[in-house]
C-alpha positions as CSV (number, residue, x, y, z in Angstrom):
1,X,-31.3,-22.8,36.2
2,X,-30.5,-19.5,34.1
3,X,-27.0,-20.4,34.8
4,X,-27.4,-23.8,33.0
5,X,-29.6,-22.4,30.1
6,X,-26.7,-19.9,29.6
7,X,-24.3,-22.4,28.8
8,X,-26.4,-24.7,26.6
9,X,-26.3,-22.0,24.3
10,X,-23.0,-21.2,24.3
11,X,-22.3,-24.8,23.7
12,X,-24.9,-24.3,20.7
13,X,-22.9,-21.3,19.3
14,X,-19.2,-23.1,20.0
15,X,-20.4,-26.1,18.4
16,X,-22.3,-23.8,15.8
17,X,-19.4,-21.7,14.9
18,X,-16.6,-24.8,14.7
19,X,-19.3,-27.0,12.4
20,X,-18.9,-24.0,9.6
21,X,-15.1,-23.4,10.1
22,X,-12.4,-25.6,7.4
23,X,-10.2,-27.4,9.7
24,X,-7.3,-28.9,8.5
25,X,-8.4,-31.6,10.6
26,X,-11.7,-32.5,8.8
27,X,-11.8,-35.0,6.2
28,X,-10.8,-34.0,2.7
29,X,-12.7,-33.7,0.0
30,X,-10.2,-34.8,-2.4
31,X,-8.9,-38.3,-3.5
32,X,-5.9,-39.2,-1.6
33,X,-2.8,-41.1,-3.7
34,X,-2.0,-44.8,-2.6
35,X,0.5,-46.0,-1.9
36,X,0.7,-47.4,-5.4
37,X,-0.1,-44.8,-7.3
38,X,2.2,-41.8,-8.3
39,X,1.5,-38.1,-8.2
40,X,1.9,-36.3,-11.5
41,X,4.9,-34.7,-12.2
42,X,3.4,-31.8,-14.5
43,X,2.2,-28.7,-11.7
44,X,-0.8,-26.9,-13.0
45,X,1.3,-23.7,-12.8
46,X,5.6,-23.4,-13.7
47,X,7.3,-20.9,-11.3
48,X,8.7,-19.1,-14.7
49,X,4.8,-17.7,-15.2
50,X,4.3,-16.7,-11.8
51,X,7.5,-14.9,-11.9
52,X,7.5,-13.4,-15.7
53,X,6.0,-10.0,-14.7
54,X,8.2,-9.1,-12.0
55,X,10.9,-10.4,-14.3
56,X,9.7,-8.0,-17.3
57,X,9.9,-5.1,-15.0
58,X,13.1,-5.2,-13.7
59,X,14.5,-6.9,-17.1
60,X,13.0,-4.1,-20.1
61,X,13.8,-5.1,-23.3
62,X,13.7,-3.0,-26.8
63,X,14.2,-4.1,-30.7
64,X,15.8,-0.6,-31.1
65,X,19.7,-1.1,-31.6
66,X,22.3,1.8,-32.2
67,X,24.8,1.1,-34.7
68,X,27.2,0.5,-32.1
69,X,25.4,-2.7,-30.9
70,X,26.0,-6.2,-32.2
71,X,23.1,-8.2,-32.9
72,X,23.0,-12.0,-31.3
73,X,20.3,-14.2,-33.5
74,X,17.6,-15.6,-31.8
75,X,18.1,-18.5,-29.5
76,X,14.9,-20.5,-31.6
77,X,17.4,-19.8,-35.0
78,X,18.6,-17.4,-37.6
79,X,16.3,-17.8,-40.5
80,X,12.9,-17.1,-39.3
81,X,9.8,-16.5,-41.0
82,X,8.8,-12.7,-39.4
83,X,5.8,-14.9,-38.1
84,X,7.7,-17.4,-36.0
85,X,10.5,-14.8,-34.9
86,X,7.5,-12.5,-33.3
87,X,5.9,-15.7,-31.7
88,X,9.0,-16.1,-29.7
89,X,9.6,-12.8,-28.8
90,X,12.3,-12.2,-31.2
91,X,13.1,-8.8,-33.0
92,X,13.2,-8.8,-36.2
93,X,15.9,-6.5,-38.6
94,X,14.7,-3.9,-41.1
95,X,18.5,-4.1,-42.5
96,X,20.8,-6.5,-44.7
97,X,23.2,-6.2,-41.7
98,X,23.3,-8.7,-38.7
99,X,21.2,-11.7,-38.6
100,X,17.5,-11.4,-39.7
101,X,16.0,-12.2,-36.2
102,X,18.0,-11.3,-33.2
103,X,17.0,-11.6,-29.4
104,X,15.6,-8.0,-28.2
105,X,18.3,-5.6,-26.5
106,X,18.3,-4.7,-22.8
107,X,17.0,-1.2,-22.3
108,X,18.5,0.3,-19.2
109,X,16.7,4.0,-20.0
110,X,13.2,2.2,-19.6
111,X,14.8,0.4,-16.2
112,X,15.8,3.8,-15.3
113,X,12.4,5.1,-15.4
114,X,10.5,2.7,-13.7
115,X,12.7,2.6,-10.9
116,X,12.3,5.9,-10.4
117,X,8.8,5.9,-10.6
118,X,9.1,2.8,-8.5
119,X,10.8,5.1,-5.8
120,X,8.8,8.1,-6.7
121,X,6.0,6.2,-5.6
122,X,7.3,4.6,-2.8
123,X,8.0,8.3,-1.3
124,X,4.6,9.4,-2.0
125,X,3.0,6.8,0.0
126,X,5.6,7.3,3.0
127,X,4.5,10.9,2.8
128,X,1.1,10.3,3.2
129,X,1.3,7.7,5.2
130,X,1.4,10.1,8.6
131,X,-1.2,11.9,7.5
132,X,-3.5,9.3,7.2
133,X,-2.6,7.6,10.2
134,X,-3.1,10.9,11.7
135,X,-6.8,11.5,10.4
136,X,-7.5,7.8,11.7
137,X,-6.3,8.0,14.8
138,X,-8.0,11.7,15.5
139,X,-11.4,9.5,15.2
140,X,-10.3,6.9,17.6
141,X,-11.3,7.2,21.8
142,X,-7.8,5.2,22.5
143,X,-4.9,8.3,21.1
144,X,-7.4,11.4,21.7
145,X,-8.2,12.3,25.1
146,X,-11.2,14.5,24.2
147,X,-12.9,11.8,22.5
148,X,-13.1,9.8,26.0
149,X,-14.1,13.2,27.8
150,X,-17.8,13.2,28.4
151,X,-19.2,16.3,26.7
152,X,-19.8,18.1,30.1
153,X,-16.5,18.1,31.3
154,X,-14.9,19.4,27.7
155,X,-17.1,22.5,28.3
156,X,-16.3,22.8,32.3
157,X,-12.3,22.8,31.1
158,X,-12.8,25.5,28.5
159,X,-15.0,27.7,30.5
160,X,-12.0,27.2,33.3
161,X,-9.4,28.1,31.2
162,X,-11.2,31.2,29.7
163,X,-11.6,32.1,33.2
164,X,-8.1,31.5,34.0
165,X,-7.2,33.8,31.0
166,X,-9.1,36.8,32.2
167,X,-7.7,37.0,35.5
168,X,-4.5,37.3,33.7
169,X,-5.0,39.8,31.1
170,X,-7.6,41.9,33.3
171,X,-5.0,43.7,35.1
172,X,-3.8,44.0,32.0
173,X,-6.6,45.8,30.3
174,X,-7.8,47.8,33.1
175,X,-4.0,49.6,32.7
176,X,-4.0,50.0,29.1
177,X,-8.1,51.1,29.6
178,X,-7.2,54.0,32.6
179,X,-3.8,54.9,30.1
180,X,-6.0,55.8,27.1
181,X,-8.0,58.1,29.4
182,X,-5.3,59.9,30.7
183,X,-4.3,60.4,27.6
184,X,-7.5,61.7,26.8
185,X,-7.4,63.9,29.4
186,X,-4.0,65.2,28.5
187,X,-5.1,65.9,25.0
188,X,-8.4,67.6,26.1
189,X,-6.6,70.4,28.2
C-alpha cells in the first residue's frame, strides 16, 4: 500500500515537473504562416550589427594621416558638409590638400596594442587558472583524501606517524644527549 502511495506521487512530481518545462513539442504561441502567406524578408537584426564590434577591434581605424599617406575621399562623396561626413564615419581634413572628407586610415599601432593586451590577458587567466582550480578542488571530498577521512582516523595517522618518528630519531638523541655529557665531563676535569 506504501508502495502504491509512493508512486502516485512520483507520478504527481513527473507530471508536475514536465507541465512547467517548454517543449519544443507543445503548441506555439505564435501565428504560424500559411501556406499562402509569405514570411518577411526584412530580419529584425542584419549580421553586419551583430558582427560590427568584433569587426572594430580587430579593424582600428584613425583620421590621423602622415604626410606620406594618400587620402581616398569618402565612399558617400567628396564634397561633404562636416555634418554629413562625421554621420558616416568619415574623416574630415584640416588642410587644402587631398579631398575634404576621406575614409579614416587603418591604424596597425592601436591593433598592435590590443592584441597584445588581448594576449596579455589571455596569459593571465591561464596563469590563474591552476590556482583556482587548485583552491576548488582542495574543498572537494572527491580529489582530497583527508576530506573523506573521518576526523578520528586523521588524528590516529598523525599520532602514528609522530610515533614512528621518535623511534627513529630516539637513538639518535639519546647519542647526541650521552656525547654532550662526556663532553662535559672532559671539560670539568
Amino acid at each position: 500500500m506504501l508502495q502504491a502511495g509512493t508512486r502516485v506521487a512520483w507520478s504527481y512530481v513527473v507530471l508536475t515537473l514536465l507541465y512547467g518545462i517548454n517543449s519544443g513539442f507543445a503548441l506555439p504561441l505564435q501565428r504560424v504562416l500559411g501556406k499562402s502567406e509569405v514570411a518577411p524578408s526584412k530580419f529584425s537584426m542584419a549580421l553586419k550589427n551583430v558582427y560590427g564590434p568584433l569587426v572594430s577591434f580587430f579593424r582600428p581605424t584613425t583620421c590621423r594621416y602622415k604626410d606620406e599617406q594618400s587620402l581616398v575621399p569618402c565612399h558617400v562623396g567628396e564634397d561633404l558638409n562636416t555634418t554629413e561626413c562625421l554621420e558616416n564615419r568619415c574623416c574630415l581634413s584640416k588642410t587644402n590638400r587631398g579631398p575634404k572628407c576621406y575614409t579614416p586610415l587603418k591604424d596597425n599601432m592601436q591593433l598592435t596594442f590590443r592584441l597584445l593586451g588581448l594576449i596579455a590577458g589571455g596569459f593571465f587567466i591561464l596563469g590563474c587558472l591552476p590556482f583556482c582550480c587548485s583552491a576548488c578542488l582542495r574543498r572537494s571530498s572527491c580529489f582530497n583524501p583527508l576530506r573523506r577521512a573521518k576526523p578520528g582516523k586523521v588524528k590516529q595517522v598523525v599520532q602514528k606517524k609522530r610515533a614512528a618518528k621518535e623511534e627513529i630519531y630516539k637513538p639518535l638523541l639519546e647519542e647526541s644527549l650521552k656525547d654532550s655529557e662526556d663532553d662535559k665531563e672532559k671539560n670539568t676535569v
